[in-house]
C-alpha positions as CSV (number, residue, x, y, z in Angstrom):
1,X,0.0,0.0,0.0
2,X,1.3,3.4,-0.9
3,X,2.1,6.2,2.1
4,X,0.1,9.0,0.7
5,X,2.6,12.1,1.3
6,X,1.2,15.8,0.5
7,X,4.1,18.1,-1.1
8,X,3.6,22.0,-1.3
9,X,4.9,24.2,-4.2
10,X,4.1,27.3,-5.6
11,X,3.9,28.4,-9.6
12,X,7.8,28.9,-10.4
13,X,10.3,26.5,-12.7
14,X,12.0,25.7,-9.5
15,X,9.5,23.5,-8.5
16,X,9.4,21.1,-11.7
17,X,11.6,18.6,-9.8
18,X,8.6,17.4,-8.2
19,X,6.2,17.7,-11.4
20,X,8.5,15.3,-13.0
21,X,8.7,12.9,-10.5
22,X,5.0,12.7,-10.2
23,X,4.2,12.8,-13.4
24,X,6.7,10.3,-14.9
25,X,5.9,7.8,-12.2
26,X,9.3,8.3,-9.9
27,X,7.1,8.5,-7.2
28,X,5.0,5.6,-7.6
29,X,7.6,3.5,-8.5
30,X,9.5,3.6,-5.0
31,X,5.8,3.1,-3.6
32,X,4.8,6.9,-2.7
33,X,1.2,8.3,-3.3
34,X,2.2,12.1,-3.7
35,X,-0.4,14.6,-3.8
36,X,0.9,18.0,-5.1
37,X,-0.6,21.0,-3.1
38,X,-0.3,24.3,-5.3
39,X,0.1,27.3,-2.9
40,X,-1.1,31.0,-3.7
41,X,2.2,32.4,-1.5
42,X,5.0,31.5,0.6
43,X,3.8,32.3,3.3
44,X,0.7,29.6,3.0
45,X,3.2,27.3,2.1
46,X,4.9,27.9,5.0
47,X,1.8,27.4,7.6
48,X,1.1,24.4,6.4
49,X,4.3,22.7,6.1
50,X,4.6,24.2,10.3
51,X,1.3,22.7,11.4
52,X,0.9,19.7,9.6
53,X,-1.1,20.5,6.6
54,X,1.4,19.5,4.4
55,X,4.5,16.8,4.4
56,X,6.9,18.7,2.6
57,X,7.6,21.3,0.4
58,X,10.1,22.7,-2.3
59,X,10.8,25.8,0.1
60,X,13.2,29.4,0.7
61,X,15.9,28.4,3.3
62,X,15.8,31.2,4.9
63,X,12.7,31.1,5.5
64,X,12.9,27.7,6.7
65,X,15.1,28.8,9.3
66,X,13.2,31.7,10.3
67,X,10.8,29.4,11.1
68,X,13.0,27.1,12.7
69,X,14.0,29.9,15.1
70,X,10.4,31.1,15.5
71,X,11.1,34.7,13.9
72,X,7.5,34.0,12.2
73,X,5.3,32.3,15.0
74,X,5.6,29.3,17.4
75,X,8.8,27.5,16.4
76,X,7.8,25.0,13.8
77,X,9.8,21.8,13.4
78,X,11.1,21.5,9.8
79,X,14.7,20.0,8.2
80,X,16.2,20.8,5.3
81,X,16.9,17.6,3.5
82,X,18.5,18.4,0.3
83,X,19.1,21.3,-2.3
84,X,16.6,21.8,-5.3
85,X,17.4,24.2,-7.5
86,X,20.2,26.9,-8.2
87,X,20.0,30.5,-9.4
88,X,17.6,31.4,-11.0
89,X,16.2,34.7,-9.7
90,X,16.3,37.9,-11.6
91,X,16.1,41.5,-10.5
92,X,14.2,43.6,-12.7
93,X,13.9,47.5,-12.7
94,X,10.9,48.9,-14.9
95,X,12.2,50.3,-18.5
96,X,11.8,54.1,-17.6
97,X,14.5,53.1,-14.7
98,X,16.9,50.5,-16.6
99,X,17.4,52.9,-19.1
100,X,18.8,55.4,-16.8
101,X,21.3,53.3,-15.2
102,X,24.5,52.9,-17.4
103,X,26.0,49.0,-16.8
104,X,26.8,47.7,-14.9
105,X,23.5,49.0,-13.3
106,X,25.1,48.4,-9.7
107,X,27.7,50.7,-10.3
108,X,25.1,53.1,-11.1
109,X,22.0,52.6,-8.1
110,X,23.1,54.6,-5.6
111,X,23.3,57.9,-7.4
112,X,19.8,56.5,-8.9
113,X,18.3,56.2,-6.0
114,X,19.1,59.5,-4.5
115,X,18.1,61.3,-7.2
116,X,14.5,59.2,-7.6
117,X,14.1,60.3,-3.2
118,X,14.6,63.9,-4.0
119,X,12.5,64.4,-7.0
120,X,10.0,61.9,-6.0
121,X,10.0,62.8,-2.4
122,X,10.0,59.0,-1.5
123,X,12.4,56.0,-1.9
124,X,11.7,53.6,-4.9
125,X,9.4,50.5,-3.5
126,X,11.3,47.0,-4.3
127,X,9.4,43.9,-4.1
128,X,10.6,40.5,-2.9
129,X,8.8,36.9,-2.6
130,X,9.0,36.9,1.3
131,X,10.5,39.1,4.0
132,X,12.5,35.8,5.0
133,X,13.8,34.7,1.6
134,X,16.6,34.5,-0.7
135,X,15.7,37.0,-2.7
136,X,16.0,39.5,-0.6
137,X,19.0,38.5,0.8
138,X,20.9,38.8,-2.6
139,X,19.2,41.9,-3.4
140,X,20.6,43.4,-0.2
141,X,23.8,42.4,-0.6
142,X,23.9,43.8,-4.1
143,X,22.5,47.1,-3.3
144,X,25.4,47.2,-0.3
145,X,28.2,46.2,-2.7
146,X,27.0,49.2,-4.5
147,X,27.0,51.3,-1.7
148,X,23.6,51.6,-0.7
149,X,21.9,50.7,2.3
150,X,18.7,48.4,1.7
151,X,16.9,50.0,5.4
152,X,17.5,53.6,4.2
153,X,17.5,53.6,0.5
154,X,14.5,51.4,-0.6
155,X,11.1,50.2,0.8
156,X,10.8,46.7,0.6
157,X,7.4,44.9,0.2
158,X,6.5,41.2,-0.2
159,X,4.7,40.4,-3.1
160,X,4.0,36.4,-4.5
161,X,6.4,35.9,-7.4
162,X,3.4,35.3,-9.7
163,X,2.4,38.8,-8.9
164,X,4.8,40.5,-9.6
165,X,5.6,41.2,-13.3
166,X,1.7,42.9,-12.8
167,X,2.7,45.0,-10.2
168,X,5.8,46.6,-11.8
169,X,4.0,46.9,-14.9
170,X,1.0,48.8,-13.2
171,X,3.5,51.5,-11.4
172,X,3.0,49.8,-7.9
173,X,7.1,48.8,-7.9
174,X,9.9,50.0,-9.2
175,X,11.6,46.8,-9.6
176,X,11.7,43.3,-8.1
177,X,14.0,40.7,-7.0
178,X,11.8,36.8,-7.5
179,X,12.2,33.4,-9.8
180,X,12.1,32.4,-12.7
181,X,9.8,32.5,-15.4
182,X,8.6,36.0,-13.3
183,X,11.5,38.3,-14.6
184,X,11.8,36.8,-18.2
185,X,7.3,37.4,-18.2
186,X,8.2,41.0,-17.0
187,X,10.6,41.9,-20.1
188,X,8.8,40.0,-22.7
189,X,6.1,42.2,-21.7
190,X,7.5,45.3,-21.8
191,X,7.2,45.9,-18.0
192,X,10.4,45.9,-17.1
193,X,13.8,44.4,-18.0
194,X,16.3,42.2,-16.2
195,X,19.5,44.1,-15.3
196,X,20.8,40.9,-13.0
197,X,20.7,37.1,-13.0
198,X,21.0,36.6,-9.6
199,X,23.8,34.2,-10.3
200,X,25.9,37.1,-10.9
201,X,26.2,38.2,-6.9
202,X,26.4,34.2,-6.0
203,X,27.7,31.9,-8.5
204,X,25.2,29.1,-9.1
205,X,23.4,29.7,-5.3
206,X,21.8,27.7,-3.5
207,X,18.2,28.1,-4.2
208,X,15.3,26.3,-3.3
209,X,15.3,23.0,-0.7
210,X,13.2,20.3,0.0
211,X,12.1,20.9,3.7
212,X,10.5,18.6,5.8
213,X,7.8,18.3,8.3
214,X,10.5,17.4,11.0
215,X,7.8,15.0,13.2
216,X,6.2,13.4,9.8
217,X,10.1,12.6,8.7
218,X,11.3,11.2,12.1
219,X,7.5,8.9,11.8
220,X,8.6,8.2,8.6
221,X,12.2,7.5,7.9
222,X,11.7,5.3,5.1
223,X,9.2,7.3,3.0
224,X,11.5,10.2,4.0
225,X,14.5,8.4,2.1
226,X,12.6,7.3,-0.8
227,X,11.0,10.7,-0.9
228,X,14.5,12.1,-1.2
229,X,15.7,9.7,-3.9
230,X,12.6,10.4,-6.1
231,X,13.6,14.1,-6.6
232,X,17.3,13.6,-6.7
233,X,16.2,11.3,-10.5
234,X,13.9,14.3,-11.3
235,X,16.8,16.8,-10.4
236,X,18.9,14.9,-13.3
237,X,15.9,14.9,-15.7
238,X,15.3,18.4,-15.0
239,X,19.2,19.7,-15.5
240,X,19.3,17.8,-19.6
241,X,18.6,20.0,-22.0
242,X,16.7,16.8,-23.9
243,X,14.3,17.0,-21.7
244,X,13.6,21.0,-21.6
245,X,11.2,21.1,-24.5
246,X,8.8,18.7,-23.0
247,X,9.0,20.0,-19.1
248,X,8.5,23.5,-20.4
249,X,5.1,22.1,-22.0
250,X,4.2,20.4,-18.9
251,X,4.5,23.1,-16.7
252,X,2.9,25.5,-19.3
253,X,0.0,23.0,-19.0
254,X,-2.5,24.8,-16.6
255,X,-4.4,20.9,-16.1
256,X,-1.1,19.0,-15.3
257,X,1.2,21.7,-14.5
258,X,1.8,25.2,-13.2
259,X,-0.3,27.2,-15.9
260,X,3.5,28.9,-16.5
261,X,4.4,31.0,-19.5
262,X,5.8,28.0,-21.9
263,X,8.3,30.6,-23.4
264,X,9.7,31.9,-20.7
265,X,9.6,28.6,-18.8
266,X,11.8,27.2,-21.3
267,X,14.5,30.5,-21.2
268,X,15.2,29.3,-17.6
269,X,15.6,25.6,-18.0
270,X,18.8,23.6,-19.2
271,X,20.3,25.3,-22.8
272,X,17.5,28.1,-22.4
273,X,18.3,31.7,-23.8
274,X,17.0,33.4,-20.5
275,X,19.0,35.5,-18.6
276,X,19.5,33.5,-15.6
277,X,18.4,29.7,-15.9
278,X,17.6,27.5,-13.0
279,X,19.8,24.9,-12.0
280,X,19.4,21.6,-11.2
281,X,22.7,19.9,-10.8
282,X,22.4,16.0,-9.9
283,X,25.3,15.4,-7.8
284,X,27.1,17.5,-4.6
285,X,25.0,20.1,-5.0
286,X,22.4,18.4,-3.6
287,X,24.1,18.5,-0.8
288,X,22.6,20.6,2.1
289,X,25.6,22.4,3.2
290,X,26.4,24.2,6.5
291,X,28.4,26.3,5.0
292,X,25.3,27.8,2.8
293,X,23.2,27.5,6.1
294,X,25.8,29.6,7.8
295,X,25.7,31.9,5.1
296,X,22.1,32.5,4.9
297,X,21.8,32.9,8.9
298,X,24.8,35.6,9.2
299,X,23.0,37.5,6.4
300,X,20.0,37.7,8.3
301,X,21.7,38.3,11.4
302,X,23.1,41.3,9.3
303,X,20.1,43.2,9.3
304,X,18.7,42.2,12.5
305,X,16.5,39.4,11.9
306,X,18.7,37.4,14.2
307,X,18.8,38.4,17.9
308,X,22.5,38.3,19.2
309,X,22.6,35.4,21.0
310,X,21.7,33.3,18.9
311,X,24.0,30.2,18.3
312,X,23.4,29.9,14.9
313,X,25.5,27.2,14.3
314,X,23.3,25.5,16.4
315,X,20.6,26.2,14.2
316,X,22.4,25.7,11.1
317,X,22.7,21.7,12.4
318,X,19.7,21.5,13.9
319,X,17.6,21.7,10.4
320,X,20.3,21.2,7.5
321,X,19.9,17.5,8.2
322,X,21.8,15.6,5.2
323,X,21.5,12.3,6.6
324,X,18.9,11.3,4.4
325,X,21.6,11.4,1.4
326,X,23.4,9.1,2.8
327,X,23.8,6.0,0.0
328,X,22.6,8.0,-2.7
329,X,26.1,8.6,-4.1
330,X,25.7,12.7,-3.2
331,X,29.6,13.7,-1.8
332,X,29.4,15.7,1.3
333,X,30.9,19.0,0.1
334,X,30.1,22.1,-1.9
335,X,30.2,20.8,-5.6
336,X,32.8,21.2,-8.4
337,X,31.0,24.4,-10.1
338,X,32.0,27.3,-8.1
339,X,29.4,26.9,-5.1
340,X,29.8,28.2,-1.7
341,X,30.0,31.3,0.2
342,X,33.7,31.2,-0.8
343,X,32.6,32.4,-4.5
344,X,30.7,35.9,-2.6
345,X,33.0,39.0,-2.1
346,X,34.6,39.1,1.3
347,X,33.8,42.5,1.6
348,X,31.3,45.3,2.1
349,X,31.3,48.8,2.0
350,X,30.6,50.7,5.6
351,X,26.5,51.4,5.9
């Protein structure tokens, strides 16, 4: 009899690992009933991975340890059990802005964003997926590199990444940091254009994760292994540009998929001609590194997400939990393509 398991995911190319695997019987083969749950925002994915509603779910790390560490609500009980995806986020500035900015456009944003405070009287309003996210984490650390300070110089709002190519193109934002297909829908629109591949501040990223329901994994070892090795075949199927074509389709389909924008969708998957694909490297990169955990939690510590005391090495372990690798071949290290807080600049300028 198959364990019936209920995965969360919202409408972005990162989560076609899971698609795949349901779709091309991966899943039932290894004797899991997965039901796909398609959430409206992040933040209902997040609920319902903390109380139960859901099993698992292709999920923002930092947000994941946010939870972990309560900054979000009662302190929910979730692991992070492997890496998904890679890159893959864009930031996008609407074209009356872009054009403005000579390239590269960090070089240029501070002085930009003075002068848009003192003719508009306001700072210009960014949007990111979540408040807890990787997204705005790397859009931070670029506007720093340049100079600017992300508290002072910008107003940050959280919009869901299928939003948000509407709300720059309807004057809401000024630009966006979020996933692909969402930048690549913004330019071919005319609402905007990508001035960054996020890949560009963090060779090939870390991404998205599979995070677990902490009690339904430790109740369910088994499933939680087979679960595991189920995505890391899709993560190889997804990563061949062979197999592009047809998982654009799919997640283009709005009965069996995502309801995506097929040409986009296709930009950011393997041998695409987006700006910044999504990764999916079978392999080390899988691996759920406490290196990348570190990284995340000392970039929220940054800007004072993260009280002081906080041993976050402490947390790092407690939920980067790569156990559940173990005899699936995946080496216990950073990966052979540049990955790793290593590849970030050391430095930033005083704020």
């Amino acid at each position: 009899m198959s364990l019936p398991i209920r995965i969360g995911l919202l409408r972005l190319v990162d989560s076609a690992p899971i698609l795949v695997a349901q779709r091309s019987g991966l899943f039932a083969a290894l004797g899991l009933d997965v039901t796909v749950s398609i959430e409206p925002s992040w933040s209902n994915l997040a609920d319902k991975l903390t109380y139960g509603v859901l099993d698992a779910g292709i999920m923002l790390p930092p947000l994941v340890l946010a939870a972990a560490m309560g900054l979000r609500g009662p302190r929910a009980k979730l692991i992070v059990t492997m890496g998904l995806s890679q890159g893959g986020n864009s930031i996008v500035l609407r074209d009356n802005v872009a054009t403005t900015l000579e390239q590269p456009a960090g070089r240029m944003m501070l002085p930009w964003l003075n002068r848009f405070k003192a003719e508009r009287g306001r700072v210009p309003r960014f949007a990111v997926v979540h408040h807890f996210s990787t997204h705005n984490l790397l859009l931070r650390y670029w506007l720093a590199a340049a100079g600017a300070d992300p508290e002072r110089h910008i107003e940050t709002v959280v919009i869901p990444p299928e939003q948000v190519a509407d709300a720059l193109a309807t004057g809401r934002i000024e630009g966006f940091c979020a996933g692909a297909p969402w930048g690549e829908v913004a330019q071919a629109a005319g609402a905007g254009r990508v001035v960054l591949g996020s890949s560009t501040i963090w060779p090939a990223h870390p991404e998205k994760c599979l995070a677990l329901a902490a009690p339904w994994a430790d109740a369910n070892p088994d499933a939680a292994r087979l679960l595991v090795r189920a995505v890391l075949q899709a993560r190889a199927k997804c990563d061949d540009p062979a197999e592009a074509a047809g998982i654009a389709a799919m997640l283009a389909s709005p009965e069996d998929g995502l309801g995506l924008p097929e040409g986009p969708t296709r930009a950011a998957l393997a041998g695409g001609a987006g700006v910044e694909g999504v990764l999916f490297h079978p392999g080390s990169a899988a691996y759920p590194s406490h290196a990348h955990a570190m990284w995340f939690l000392r970039e929220m510590a940054r800007w004072g997400w993260v009280d002081a005391g906080v041993d976050l090495d402490a947390v790092a372990r407690r939920v980067y939990r790569p156990e559940l690798l173990a005899g699936e071949g995946i080496p216990a290290g950073l990966g052979s393509a540049g990955l790793g807080p290593v590849t970030m600049p050391s430095e930033f300028p005083a704020l």
